[in-house]
N, C-alpha and C positions, 0 to 999 in steps of 0.2 A: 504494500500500500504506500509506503515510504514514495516510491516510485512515480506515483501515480496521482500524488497530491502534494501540492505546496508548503512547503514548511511555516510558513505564517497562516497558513489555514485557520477555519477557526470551522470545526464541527459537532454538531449540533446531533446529539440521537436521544435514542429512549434508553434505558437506567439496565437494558439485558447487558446480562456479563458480561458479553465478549467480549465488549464495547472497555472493559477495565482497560485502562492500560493506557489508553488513547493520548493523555494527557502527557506523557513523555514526550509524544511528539509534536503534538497541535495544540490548539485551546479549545480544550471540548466542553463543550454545556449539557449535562444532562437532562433532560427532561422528566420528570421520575410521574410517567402516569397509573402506577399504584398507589399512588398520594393524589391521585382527583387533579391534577397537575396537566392540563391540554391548551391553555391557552394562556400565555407568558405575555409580559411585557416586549412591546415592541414588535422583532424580529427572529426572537429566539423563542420558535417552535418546528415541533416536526408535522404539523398539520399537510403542510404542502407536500411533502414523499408522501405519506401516506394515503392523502387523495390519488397522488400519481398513483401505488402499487394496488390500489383500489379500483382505480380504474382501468390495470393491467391487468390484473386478477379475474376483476370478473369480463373482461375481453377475451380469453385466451380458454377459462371456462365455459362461457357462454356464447362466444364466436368458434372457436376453433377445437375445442378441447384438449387437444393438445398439441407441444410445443416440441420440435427436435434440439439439443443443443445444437444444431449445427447452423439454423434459421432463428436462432432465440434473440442476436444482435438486431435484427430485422423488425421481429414483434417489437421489442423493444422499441425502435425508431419508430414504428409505425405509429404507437400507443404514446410519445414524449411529445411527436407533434399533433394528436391530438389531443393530449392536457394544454399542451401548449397554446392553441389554438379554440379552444372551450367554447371560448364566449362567441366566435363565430359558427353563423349557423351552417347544418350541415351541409348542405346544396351547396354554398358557397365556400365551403370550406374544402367537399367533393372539387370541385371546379376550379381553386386554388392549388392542388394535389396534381390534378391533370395537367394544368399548364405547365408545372413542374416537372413532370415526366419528359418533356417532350420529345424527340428520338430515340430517348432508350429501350432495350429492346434485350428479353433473357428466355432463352429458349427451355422447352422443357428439360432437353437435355444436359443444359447448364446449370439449371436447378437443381437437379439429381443429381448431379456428379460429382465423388468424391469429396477432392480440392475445385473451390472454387478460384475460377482464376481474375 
């Protein structure tokens, strides 16, 4: 993770264990919501991932059922620009997606295979 995130970071979770430790590296805020604890001063809460994995969640259950690791970066994108996106409605949101595509092009046999290249 060192890696992967900024050393002046400042990260922000809920109070599960794993999560110990964090503080050696970054400035982590716990959020402790076994203490009734969901909505903090300011900027410092987890409300906003949790909308997001909420709304992955039940996308990937209720759209697709299931996910391969090997397409899961993809769901992923798919589901970030629509929390991203929310507050526009979906027709235009659909239609903002499509302009976006424009020439590309991935055959089924590029989807199935192996290494994607």
């Amino acid at each position: 993770m060192v890696k992967q995130v900024l050393s002046n970071s400042t990260l922000i979770t809920d109070a599960y264990r794993s999560y110990n430790g964090l503080g050696k590296f970054y400035n982590h805020i716990t959020i402790k919501h076994t203490e009734g604890n969901y909505i903090t001063v300011g900027d410092k809460h987890t409300n906003n991932i949790e909308g997001f994995w909420s709304l992955l969640k039940r996308g990937i259950i209720g759209i697709y059922h299931n996910v391969s690791p090997k397409h899961l970066q993809k769901y992923c994108d798919e589901f970030s620009y629509r929390y991203n996106n929310r507050e526009i409605k979906d027709c235009v949101r659909f239609a903002d997606a499509v302009k976006k595509v424009g020439d590309a092009r991935i055959t089924y046999q590029e989807l199935i295979a192996e290494k994607v290249s």
